[in-house]
C-alpha positions in Angstrom: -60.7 -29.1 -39.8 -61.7 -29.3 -43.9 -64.7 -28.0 -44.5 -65.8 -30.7 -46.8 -66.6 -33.9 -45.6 -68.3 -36.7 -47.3 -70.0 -39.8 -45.0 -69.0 -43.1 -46.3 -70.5 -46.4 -45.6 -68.7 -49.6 -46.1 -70.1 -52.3 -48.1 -71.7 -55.2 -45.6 -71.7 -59.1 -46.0 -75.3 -59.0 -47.5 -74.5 -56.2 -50.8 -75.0 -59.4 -53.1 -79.3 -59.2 -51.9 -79.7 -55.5 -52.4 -83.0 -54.4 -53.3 -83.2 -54.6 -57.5 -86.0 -52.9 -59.3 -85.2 -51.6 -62.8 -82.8 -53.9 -63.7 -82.2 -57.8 -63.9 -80.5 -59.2 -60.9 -77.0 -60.3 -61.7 -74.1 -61.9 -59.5 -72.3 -59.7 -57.0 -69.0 -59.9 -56.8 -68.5 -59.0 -52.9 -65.0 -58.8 -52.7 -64.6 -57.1 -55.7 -67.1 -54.7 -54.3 -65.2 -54.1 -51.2 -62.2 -53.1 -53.6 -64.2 -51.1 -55.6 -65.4 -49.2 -52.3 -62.1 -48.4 -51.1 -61.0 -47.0 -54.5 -64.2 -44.7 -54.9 -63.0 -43.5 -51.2 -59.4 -43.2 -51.9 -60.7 -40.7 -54.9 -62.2 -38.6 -52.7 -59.6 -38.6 -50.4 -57.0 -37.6 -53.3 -59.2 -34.5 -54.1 -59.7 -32.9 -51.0 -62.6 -34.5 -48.9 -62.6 -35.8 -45.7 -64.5 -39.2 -45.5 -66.6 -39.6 -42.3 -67.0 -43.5 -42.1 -71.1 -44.1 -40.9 -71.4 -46.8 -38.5 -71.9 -50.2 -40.7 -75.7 -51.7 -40.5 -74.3 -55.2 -42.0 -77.9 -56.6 -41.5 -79.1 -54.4 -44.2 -78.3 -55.0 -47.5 -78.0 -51.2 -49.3 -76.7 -50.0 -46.4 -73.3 -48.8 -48.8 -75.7 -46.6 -50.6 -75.7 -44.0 -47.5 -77.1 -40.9 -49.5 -80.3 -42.4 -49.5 -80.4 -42.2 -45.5 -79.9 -38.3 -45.1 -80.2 -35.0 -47.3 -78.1 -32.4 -46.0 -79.1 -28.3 -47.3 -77.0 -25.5 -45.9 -76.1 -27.6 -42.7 -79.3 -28.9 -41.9 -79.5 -32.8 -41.8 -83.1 -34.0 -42.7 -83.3 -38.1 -42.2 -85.0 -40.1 -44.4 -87.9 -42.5 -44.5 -87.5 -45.0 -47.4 -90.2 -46.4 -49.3 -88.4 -49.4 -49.2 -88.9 -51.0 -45.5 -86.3 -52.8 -45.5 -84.1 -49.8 -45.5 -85.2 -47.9 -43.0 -82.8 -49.5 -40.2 -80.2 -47.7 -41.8 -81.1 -44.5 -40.6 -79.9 -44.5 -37.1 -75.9 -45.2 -38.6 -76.5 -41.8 -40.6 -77.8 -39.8 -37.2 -75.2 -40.8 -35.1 -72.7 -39.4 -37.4 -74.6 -36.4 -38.8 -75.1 -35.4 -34.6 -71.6 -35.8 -34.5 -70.6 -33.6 -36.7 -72.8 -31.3 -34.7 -75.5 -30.8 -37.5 -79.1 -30.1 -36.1 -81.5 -32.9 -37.5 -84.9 -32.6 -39.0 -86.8 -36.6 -39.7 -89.3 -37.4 -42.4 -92.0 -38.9 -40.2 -94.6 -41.6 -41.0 -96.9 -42.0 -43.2 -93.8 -39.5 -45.3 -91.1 -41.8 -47.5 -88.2 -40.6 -49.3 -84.7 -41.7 -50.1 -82.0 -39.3 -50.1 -81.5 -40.1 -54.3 -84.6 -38.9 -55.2 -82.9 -35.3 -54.1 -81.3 -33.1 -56.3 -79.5 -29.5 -55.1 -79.0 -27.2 -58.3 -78.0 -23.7 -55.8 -81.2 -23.1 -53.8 -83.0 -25.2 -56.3 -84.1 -28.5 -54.4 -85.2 -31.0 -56.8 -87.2 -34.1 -55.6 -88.3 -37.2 -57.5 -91.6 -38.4 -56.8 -92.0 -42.0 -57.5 -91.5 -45.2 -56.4 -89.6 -44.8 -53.0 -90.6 -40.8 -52.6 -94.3 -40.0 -52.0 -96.1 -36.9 -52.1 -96.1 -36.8 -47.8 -92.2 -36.8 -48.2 -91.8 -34.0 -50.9 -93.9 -31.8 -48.1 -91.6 -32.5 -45.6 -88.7 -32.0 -47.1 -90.7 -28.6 -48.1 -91.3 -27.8 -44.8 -87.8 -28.5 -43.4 -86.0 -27.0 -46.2 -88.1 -24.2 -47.4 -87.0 -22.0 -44.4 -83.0 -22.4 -45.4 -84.0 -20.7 -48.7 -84.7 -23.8 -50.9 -86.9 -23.6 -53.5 -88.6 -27.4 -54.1 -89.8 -28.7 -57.1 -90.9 -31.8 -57.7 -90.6 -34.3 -60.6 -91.5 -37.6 -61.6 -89.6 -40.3 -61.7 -91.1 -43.6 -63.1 -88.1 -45.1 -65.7 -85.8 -45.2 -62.3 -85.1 -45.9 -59.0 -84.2 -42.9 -57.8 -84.1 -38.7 -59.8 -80.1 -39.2 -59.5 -80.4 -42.1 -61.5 -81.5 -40.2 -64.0 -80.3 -36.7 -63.8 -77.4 -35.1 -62.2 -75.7 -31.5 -62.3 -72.5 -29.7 -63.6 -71.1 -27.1 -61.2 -72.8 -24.6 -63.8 -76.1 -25.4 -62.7 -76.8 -27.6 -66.0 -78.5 -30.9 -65.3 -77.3 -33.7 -67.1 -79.1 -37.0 -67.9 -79.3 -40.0 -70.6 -82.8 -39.2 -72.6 -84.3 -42.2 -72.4 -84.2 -42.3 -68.6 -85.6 -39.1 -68.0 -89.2 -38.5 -67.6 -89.4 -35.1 -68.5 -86.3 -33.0 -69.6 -88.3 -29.8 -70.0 -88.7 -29.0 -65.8 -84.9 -28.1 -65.9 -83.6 -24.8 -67.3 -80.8 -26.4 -68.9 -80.5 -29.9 -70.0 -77.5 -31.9 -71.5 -78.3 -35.2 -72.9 -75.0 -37.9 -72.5 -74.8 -40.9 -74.6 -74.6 -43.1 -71.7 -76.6 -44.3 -69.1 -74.1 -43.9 -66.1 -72.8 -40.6 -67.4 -75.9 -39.2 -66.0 -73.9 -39.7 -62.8 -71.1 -37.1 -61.3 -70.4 -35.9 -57.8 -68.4 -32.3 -57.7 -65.4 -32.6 -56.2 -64.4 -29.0 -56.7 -62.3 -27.2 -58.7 -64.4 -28.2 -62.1 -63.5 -32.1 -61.2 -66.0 -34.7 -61.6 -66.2 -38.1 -60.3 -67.6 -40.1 -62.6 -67.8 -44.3 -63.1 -65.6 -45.4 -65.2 -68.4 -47.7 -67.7 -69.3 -44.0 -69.1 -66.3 -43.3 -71.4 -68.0 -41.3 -74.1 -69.4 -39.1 -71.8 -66.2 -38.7 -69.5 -65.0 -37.3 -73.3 -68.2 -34.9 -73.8 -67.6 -33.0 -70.4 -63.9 -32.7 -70.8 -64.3 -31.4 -74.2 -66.6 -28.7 -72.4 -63.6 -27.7 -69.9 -64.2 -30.4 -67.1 -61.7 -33.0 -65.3 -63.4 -36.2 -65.2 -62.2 -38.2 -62.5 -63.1 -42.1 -62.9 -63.8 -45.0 -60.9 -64.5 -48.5 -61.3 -68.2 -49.3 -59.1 -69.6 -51.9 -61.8 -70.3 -54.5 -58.9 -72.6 -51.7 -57.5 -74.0 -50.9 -60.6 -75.6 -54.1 -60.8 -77.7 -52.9 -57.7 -78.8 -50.0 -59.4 -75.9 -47.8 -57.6 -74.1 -44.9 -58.7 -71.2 -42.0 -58.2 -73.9 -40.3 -56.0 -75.4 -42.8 -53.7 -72.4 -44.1 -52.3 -71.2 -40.9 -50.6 -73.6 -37.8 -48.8 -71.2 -34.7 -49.3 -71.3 -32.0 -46.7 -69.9 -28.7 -48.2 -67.9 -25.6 -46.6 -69.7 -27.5 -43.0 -67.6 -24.9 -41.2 -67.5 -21.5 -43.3 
């Protein structure tokens, strides 16, 4: 059985009125999305991963962006609360297939909120954004269920963004990435690289120095293979336009049986 697995949720009937909040609402292309979807999971498939499909929640909206639901650190599942109400259905999907997979589950309770993309893993580092769908109840309970597995949690504001990983993510060095303008303040991480585009904030490690990436950041799919990396691309512009990324669309659950 592979080791790494990576839950999946397919795009419902409703994408084209997901939640928008930084950007301008634009036309979704549903179909298109679905497309896009099964390409960003055939990529993972090529480069290893297993994809766990989550049961669909086609009444909500964002339920495709399934890393929000659950955080997983060192094979501990901690659900998530949104901020946003509206998403909070989609939990029950992600614990049903976390509790298969035989991971024991933690829950961020009420009054807590926080979305799986405000949540950052740099090695034992836990980075959480504190803003608009993360509150401060949320950051101590991610403490409190994480702490004891060895993570060390800082947290960061987040205020030009949805979510931290819309902003800032992390080579397999341990060097967080990010597009300047986005990030609220650079200085919390040890080592920063600015990229020259917005969605090259955004890479998933596939192993192996790989990095899926979207395809709309060409200069910076150039930058980090000029530093020794293999950018893998993939078109996701109709979720884009919802404020999605590489990361949300996928929760990956490393060396689950090591």
């Amino acid at each position: 059985m592979p080791d790494d697995k990576a839950l999946v949720r397919r795009p419902g009937p409703r994408l084209a009125e997901g939640l928008v909040t930084h950007v301008g609402r634009t036309p979704v292309d549903t179909g298109l999305a679905a497309r896009q979807w099964e390409g960003y999971v055939a990529a993972l498939h090529a480069h290893g991963w297993e994809t766990v499909e989550v049961p669909a929640a086609d009444d909500c909206p964002d339920a495709v962006f399934v890393e929000d639901a659950v955080v997983d650190f060192r094979g501990v599942a901690l659900l998530a609360r949104s901020g946003a109400v509206s998403r909070r259905p989609e939990t029950a999907g992600a614990e049903a297939a976390v509790t298969a997979l035989g991971l024991p589950v933690e829950r961020v309770r009420e009054p807590g909120a926080l979305d799986g993309g405000d949540v950052l893993k740099v090695g034992d580092t836990v980075y959480v954004g504190r803003g608009g769908r993360t509150d401060d109840g949320g950051v101590r309970q991610l403490r409190s269920a994480f702490e004891p597995l060895g993570a060390r949690v800082v947290a960061v504001p987040v205020t030009k963004v949805l979510h931290l990983k819309s902003a800032v993510t992390a080579l397999p060095d341990g060097t967080v990435i990010g597009y300047p303008p986005l990030v609220d303040d650079p200085s919390v991480f040890p080592r920063f690289l600015p990229v020259p585009e917005e969605p090259g904030a955004h890479v998933v490690l596939l192993g192996g120095g790989r990095l899926l990436m979207a395809a709309s950041a060409p200069r910076t799919a150039e930058l980090l293979a000029d530093m020794g990396y293999e950018p893998i691309s993939v078109d996701i512009g109709e979720f884009e336009k919802l404020e999605g990324c590489v990361t949300c669309l996928s929760v990956r659950l490393r060396n689950l049986y090591a």
